[in-house]
Wavefront OBJ file of the C-alpha trace (Angstrom):
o trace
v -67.840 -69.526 -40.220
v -66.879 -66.054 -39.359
v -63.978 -65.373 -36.804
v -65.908 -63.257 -34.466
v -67.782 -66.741 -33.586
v -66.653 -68.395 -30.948
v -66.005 -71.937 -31.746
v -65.751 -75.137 -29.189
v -62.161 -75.974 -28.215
v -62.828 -79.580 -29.788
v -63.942 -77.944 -33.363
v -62.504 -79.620 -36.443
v -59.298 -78.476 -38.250
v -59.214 -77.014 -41.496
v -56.728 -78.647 -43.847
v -54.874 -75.960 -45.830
v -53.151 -77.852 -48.674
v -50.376 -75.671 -50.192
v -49.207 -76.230 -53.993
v -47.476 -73.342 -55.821
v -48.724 -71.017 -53.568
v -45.899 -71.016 -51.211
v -46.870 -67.897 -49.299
v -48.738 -66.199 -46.452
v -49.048 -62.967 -48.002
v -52.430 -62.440 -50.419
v -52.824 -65.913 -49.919
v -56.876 -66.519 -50.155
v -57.218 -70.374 -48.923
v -55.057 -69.188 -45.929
v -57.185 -66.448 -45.112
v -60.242 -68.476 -45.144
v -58.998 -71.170 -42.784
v -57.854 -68.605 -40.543
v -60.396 -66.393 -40.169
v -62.732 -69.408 -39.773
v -61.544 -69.764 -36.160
v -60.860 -73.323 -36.380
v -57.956 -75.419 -35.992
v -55.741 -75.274 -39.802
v -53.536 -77.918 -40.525
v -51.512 -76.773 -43.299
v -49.629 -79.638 -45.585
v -47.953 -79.521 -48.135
v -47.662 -82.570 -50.565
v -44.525 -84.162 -53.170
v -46.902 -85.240 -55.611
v -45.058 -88.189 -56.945
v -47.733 -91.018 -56.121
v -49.994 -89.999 -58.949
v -48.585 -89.972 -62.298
v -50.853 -87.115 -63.800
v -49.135 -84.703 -61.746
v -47.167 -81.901 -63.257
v -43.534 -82.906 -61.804
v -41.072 -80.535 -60.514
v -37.736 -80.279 -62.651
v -34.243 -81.141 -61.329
v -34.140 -77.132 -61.137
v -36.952 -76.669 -59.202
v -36.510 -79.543 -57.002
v -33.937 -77.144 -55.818
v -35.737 -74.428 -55.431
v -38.874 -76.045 -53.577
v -36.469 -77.418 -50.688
v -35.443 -74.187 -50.116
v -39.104 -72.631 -50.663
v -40.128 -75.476 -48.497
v -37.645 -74.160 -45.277
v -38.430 -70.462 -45.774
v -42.538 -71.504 -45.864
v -42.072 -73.692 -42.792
v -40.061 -70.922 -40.276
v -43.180 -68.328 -41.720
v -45.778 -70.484 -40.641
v -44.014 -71.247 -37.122
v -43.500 -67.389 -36.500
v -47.251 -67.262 -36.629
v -47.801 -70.439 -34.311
v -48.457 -73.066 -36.607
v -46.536 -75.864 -38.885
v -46.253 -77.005 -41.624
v -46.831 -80.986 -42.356
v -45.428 -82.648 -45.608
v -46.059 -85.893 -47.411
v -45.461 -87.594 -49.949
v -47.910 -89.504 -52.366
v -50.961 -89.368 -54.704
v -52.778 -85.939 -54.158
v -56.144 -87.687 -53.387
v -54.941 -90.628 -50.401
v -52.800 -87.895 -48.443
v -55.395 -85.389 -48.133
v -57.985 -88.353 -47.330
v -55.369 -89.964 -44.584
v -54.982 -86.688 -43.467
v -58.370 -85.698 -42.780
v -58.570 -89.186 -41.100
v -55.826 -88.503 -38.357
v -56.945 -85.147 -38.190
v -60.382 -85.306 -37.516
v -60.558 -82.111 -40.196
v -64.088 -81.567 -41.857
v -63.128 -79.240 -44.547
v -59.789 -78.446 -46.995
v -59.238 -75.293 -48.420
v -57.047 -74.774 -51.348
v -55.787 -72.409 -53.898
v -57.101 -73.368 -57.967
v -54.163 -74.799 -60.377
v -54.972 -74.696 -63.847
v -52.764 -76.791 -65.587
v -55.183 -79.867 -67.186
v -53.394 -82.039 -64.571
v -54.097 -80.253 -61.934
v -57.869 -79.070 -62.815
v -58.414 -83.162 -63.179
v -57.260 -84.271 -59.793
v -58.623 -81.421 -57.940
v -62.158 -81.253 -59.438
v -62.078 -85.879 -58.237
v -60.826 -84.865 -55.105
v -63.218 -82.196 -54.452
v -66.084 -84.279 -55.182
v -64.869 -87.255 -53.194
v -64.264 -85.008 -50.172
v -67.967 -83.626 -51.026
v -69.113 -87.623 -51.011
v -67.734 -88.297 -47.476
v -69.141 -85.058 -46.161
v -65.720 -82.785 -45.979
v -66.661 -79.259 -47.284
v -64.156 -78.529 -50.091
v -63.210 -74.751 -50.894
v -60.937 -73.825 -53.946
v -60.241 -69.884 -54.360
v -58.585 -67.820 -56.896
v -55.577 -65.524 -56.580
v -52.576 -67.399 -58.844
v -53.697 -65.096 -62.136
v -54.842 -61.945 -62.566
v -58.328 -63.136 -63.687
v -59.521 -66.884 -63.910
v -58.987 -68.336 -67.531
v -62.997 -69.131 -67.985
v -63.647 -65.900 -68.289
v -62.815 -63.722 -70.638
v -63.983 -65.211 -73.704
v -64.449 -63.549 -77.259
v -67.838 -61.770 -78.242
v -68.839 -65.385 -80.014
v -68.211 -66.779 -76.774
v -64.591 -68.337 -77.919
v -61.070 -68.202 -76.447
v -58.643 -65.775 -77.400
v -55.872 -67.196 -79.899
v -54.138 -63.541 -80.074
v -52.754 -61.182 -77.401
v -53.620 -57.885 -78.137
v -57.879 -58.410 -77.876
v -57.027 -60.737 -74.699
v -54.915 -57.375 -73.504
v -57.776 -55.111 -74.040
v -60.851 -57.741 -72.395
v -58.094 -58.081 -69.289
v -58.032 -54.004 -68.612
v -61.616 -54.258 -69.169
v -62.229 -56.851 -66.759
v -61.168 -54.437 -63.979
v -58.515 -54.003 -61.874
v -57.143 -57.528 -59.738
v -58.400 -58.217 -56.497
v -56.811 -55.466 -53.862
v -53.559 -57.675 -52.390
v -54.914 -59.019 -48.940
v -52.635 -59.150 -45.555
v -50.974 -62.088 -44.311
v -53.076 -63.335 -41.276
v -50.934 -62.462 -38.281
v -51.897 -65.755 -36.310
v -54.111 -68.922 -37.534
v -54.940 -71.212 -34.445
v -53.431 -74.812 -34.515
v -54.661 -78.009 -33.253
v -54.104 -79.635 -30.600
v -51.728 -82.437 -32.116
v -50.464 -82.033 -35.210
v -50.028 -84.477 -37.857
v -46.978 -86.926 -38.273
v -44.510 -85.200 -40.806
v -41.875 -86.087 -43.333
v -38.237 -84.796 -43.161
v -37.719 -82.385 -45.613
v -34.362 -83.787 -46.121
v -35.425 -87.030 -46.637
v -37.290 -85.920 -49.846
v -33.670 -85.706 -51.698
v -34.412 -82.631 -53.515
v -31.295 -81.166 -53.423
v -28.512 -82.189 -55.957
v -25.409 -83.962 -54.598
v -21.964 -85.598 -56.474
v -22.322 -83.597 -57.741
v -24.087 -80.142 -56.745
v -24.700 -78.618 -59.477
v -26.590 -76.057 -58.098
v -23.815 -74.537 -56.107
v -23.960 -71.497 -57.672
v -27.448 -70.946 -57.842
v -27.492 -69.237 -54.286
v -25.397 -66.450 -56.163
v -27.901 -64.968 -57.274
v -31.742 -66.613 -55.685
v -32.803 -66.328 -52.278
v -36.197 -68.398 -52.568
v -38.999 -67.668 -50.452
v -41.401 -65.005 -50.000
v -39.360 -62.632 -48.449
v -36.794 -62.928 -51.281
v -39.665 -61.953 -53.422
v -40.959 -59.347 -51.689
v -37.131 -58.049 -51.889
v -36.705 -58.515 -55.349
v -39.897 -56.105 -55.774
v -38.788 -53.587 -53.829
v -35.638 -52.993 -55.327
v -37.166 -53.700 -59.411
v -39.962 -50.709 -58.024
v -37.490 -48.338 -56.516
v -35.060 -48.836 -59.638
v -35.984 -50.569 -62.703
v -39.283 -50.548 -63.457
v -39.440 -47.098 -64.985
v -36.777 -47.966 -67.606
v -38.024 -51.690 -68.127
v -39.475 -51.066 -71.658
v -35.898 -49.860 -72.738
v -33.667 -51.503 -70.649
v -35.563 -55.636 -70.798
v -34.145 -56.786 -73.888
v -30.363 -56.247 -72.966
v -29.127 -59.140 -71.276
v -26.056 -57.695 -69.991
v -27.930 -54.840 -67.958
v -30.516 -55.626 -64.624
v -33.536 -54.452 -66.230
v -35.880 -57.425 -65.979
v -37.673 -57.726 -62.442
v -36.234 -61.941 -61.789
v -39.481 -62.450 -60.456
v -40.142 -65.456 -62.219
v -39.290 -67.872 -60.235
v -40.781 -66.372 -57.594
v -44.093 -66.357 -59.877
v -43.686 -70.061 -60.597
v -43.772 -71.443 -56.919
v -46.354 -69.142 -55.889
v -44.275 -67.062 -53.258
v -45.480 -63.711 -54.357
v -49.190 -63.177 -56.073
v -49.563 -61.876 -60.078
v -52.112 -59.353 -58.075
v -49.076 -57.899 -55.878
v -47.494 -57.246 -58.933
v -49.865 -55.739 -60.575
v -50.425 -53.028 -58.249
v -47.099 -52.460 -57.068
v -47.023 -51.196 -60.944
v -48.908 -48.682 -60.545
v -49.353 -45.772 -62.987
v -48.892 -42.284 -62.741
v -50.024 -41.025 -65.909
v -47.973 -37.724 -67.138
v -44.983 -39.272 -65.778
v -41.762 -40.538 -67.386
v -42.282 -43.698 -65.529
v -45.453 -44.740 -67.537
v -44.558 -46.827 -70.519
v -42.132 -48.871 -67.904
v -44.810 -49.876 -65.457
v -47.449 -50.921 -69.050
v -44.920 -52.846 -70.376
v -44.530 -54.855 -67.125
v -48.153 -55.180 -66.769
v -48.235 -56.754 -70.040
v -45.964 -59.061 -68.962
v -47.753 -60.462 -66.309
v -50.784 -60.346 -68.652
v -48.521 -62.595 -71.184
v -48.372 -65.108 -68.587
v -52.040 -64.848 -67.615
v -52.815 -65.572 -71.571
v -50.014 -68.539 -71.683
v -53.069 -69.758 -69.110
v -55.735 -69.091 -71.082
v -53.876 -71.023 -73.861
v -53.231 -74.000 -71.503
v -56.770 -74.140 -70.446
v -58.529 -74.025 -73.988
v -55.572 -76.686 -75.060
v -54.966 -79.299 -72.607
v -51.655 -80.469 -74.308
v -50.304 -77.689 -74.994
v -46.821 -78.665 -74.136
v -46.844 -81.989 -76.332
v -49.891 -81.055 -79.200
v -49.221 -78.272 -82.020
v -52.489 -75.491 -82.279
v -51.158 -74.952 -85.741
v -52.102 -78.490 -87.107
v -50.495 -77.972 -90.224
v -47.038 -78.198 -88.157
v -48.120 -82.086 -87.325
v -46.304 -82.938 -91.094
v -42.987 -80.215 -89.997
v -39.970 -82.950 -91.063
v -38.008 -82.415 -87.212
v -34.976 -83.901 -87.104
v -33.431 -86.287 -84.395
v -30.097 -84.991 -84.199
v -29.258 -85.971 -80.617
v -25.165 -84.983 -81.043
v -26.060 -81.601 -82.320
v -28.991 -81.590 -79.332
v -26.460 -82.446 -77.122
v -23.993 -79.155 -78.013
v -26.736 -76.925 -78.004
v -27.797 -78.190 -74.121
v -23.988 -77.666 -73.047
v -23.426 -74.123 -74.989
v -21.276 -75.494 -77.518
v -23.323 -74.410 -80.965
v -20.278 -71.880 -82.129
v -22.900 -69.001 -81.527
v -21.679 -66.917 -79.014
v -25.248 -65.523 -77.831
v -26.552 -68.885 -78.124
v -23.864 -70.144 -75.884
v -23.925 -67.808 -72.926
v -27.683 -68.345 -72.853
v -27.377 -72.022 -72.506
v -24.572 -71.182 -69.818
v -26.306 -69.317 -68.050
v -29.116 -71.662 -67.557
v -26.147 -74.120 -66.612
v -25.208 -71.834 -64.015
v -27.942 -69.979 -62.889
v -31.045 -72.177 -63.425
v -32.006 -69.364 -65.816
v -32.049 -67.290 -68.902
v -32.408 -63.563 -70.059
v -36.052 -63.371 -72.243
v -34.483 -62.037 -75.353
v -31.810 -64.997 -74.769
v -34.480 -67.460 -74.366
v -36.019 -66.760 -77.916
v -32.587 -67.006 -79.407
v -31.434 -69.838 -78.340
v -35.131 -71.456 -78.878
v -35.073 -70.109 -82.896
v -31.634 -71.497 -83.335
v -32.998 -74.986 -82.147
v -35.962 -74.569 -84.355
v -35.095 -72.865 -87.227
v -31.176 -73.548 -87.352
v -31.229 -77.176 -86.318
v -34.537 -78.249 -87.054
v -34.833 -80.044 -83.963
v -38.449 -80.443 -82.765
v -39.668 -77.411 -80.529
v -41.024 -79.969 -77.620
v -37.306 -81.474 -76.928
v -36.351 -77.913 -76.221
v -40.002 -77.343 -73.684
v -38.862 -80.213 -72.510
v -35.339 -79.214 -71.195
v -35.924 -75.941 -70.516
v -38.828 -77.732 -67.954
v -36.149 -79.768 -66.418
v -33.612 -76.811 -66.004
v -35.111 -73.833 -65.536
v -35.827 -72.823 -62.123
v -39.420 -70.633 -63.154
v -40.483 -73.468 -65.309
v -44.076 -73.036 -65.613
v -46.369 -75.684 -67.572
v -48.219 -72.513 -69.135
v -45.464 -70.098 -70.739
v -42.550 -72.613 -71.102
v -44.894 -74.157 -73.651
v -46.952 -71.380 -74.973
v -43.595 -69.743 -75.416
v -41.932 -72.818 -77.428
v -45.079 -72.426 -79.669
v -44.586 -69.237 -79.940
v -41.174 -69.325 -81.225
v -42.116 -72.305 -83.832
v -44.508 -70.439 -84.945
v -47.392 -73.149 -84.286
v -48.789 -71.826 -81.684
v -51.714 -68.697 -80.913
v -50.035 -65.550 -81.910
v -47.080 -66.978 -82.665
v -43.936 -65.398 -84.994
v -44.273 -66.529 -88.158
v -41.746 -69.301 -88.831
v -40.279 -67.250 -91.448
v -39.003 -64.837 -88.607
v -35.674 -66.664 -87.713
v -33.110 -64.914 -85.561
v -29.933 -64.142 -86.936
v -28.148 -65.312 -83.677
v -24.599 -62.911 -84.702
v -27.369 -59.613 -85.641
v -29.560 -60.729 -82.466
v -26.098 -61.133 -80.712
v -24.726 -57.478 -81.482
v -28.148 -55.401 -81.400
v -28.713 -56.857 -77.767
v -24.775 -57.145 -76.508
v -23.076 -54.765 -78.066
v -19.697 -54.881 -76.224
v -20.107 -58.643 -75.654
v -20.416 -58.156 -71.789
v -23.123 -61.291 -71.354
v -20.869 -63.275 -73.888
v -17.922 -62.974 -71.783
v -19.302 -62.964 -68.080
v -20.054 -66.971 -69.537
v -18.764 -67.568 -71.978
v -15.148 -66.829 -70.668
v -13.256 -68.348 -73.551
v -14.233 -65.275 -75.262
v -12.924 -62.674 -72.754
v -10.024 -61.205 -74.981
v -11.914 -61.429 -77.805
v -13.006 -57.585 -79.538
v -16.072 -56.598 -79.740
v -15.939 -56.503 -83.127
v -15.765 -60.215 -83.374
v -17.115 -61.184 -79.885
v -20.372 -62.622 -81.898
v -18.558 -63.728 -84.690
v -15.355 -65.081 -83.598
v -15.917 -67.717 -86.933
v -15.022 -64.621 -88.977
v -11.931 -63.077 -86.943
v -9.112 -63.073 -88.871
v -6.059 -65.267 -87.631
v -4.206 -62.416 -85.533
v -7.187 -61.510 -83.663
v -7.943 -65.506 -83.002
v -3.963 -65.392 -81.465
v -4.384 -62.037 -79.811
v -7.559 -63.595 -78.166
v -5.867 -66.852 -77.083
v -8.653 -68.761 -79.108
v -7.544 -71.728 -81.348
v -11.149 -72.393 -82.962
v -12.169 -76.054 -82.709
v -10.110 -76.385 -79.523
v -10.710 -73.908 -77.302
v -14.063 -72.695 -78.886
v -16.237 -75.000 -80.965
v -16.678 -74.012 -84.787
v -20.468 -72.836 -85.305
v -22.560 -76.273 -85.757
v -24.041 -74.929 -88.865
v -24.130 -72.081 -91.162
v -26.720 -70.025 -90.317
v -27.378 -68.552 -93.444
v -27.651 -72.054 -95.010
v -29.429 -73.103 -92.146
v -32.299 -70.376 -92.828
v -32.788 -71.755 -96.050
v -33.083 -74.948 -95.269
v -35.815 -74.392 -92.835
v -37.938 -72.250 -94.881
v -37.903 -75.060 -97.714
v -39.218 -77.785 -94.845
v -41.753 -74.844 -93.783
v -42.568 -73.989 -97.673
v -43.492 -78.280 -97.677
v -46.224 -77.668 -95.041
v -47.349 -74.364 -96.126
v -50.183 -76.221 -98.560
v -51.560 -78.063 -96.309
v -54.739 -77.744 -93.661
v -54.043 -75.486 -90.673
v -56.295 -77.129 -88.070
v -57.825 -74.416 -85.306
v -56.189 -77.330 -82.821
v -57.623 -79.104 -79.818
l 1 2 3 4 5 6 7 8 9 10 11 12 13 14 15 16 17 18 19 20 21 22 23 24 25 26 27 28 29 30 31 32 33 34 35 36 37 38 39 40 41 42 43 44 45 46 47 48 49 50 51 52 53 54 55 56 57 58 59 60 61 62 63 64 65 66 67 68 69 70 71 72 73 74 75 76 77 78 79 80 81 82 83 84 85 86 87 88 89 90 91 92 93 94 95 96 97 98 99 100 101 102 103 104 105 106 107 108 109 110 111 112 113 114 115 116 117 118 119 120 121 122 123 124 125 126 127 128 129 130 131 132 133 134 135 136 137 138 139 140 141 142 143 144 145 146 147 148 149 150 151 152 153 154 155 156 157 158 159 160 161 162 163 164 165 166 167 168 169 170 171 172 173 174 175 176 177 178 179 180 181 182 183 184 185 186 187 188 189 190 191 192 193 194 195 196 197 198 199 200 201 202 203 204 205 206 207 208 209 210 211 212 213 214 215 216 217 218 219 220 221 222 223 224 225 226 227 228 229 230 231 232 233 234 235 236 237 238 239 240 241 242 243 244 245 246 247 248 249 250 251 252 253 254 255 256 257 258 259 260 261 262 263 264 265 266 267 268 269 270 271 272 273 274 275 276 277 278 279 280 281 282 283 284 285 286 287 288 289 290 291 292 293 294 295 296 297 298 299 300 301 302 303 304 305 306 307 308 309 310 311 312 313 314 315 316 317 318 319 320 321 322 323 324 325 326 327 328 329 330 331 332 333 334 335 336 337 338 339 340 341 342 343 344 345 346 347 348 349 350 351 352 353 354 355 356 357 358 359 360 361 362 363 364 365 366 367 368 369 370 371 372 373 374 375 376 377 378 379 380 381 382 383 384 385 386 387 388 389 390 391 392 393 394 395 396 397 398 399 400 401 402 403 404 405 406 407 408 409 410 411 412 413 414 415 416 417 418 419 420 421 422 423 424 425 426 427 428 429 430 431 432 433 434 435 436 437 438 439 440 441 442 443 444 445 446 447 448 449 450 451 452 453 454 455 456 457 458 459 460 461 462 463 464 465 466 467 468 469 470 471 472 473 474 475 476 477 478 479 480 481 482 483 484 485 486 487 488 489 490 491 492 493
């Protein structure tokens, strides 16, 4: 029903359900309830009643209170509320539309296999009992149906899926945030936010990550500006260094939904001729790497449990859980490897070109399977995303679509002092290394006894002797992989 239409004061409310799309701003369901002129009821629900839901991490429990707060004073600026609850996906929006009186719900797609599952029940239940059901796109750059191959197939490597995305056309031109939606008369009983208990106490370990994250949409919208006005055009040369701001942090921002892949996308736009130009396509390929970690979750529902690479089913993993254990805390002896792990400790996350070093050294060095490390980096990282946490692990194992070959292992001391030179990210935390040289700063192992003294670093005691020799550990790995190398490698589910 169009706005213009002037609708009875008694006319049924509109339940908006919010999910990871915790903004107002290019928001599609939104628009739709609002310009339909009726009552919206926006809710919000802590999926925890239905055990096919993809759960939020202790990480991003944090972050989705405070998402949660900044969502809530948006919606009241604009007249309306926001309502939470707490269950299985299915009874709240039912029990809802039952106090409401509401006769239609309007959400934005998920497309996690969870997700897909509980939506496409729900949406034909509310369909049975004669509530219209509306799902929109607008949380990728193009739905993961369809672009398909020219047999009709999904894409299992980047570069074609590149080329059909720019073919596609452009994304969807970002659309306002409405500037009022009209609210019911009586709103729905609410939870307390607090009383959800998402936020970590005795202790807080996320103290520190308000040093550096201000969730919400406006944070985002912040974090743009300043990556457009003084990063992008150097991201393709600058992204890779961990010690230097040249990655946009948007991630997080990405994974709850506060800010739209589509905003990105044209707030990179080009200017062919320029010196800004290979900047802004590099960054556009990075939001179409996340669209394709989709694609790949789509086309294979377990993505973050089941290989692609079948032949990786018979990989001899080890269960090492002390050596697990070191690598979780930044204790492996690898300086790089360390700081990243720290840094996740600290910040609830973890440079890129960290992130596939300290994954390869799990893999490769420790032959520990990739899925325990998906599976922590899900629990700590605050821009955990079910799509390219996993298609990312894959990736590094070299079982997944596109993947590196396992035989590409990172040398964690060369990786180390190509990508941190003067040892800056080692020593902002990894602080036991502060005095250290920079000659040695990635290789303290090897720093003869005056330097260790000079440094203040008794190795073993104040810094942990590496876990492994990473030469020895390279070689070990590639006779496991060499084991597997015979065998079938399936096309996966």
């Amino acid at each position: 029903m169009s706005a213009g239409k002037a609708l009875p004061a008694d006319a049924a409310p509109v339940i908006l359900w919010f999910r990871r799309d915790l903004r107002l701003h290019d928001n599609h369901a939104l628009a739709a309830a609002a310009s339909s002129g009726r009552p919206v009821v926006p809710l919000f629900i802590l999926e925890d009643g239905n055990d096919d839901a993809m759960p939020y991490g202790a990480a991003q429990a944090w972050w989705l209170h405070r998402s949660l707060e900044r969502l809530t004073a948006r919606l009241e600026a604009i007249g309306s509320r926001l309502i939470l609850r707490r269950g299985g996906a299915a009874d709240t929006v039912f029990s809802v539309a039952d106090e409401t009186g509401a006769d239609a719900v309007f959400w934005n797609r998920r497309h996690d296999a969870c997700g897909i599952e509980i939506d496409s029940a729900l949406k034909a239940g509310l369909r049975a009992r004669g509530i219209d059901a509306q799902s929109f796109a607008g949380q990728l750059l193009h739905d993961p149906t369809r672009l398909k191959t020219k047999t009709g197939g999904s894409y299992k490597v980047f570069t074609p899926f590149w080329r059909a995305l720019q073919q596609g056309g452009e994304p969807d031109t970002p659309i306002d945030a409405p500037s009022s939606v009209r609210s019911p008369e009586r709103f729905p009983a609410s939870d307390r936010l607090d009383d959800w208990s998402l936020l970590p106490t005795k202790p807080d370990w996320a103290s520190r990550f308000g040093e550096v994250w201000t969730p919400g949409e406006e944070g985002a919208q912040a974090r743009l500006s300043v990556f457009v006005a003084d990063r992008i055009g150097d991201y393709d040369r600058t992204r890779d260094f961990p010690a230097i701001d040249g990655t946009s942090q948007l991630s997080p921002h990405l994974a709850f939904g506060e800010i739209s892949p589509a905003v990105l996308w044209h707030a990179a736009r080009l200017d062919e001729g320029s010196r800004w130009t290979e900047g802004l396509v590099t960054f556009r390929k990075e939001l179409a790497w996340r669209d394709f970690s989709y694609h790949l979750l789509y086309h294979h529902r377990k993505l973050d449990s089941e290989n692609i690479d079948r032949r990786f089913d018979a990989f001899e993993w080890r269960r090492d859980d002390e050596r697990f254990a070191a690598w979780t805390r930044g204790m492996t002896g690898y300086p790089i490897v360390d700081a990243g792990m720290r840094q996740l400790w600290k910040h609830g996350y973890m440079h890129n070109r960290v992130r596939m070093i300290t994954a390869s050294f799990l893999i490769k060095d420790l032959l520990i399977d990739w899925r325990r490390g998906e599976q922590w980096f899900r629990d700590t990282l605050l821009d955990a995303d079910p799509a390219s946490n996993a298609a990312s692990w894959q990736w590094v194992a070299g079982c997944g679509a596109d993947a590196a070959p396992f035989f590409r292992i990172f040398n964690p001391v060369l990786q180390g002092e190509k990508f941190d030179p003067d040892g800056s990210y080692v020593k902002a935390f990894v602080p036991e290394l502060a005095e250290m040289p920079a000659k040695y700063v990635h290789r303290p192992f090897e720093a003869p006894a005056p330097v260790l003294r000079q440094a203040g670093i008794a190795l073993g005691t104040d810094y942990p002797q590496p876990l492994v020799d990473h030469r020895a550990a390279r070689d070990r790995a590639m006779e496991v992989f060499a084991r597997i190398r015979g065998g079938h490698a399936g096309e996966g589910d």
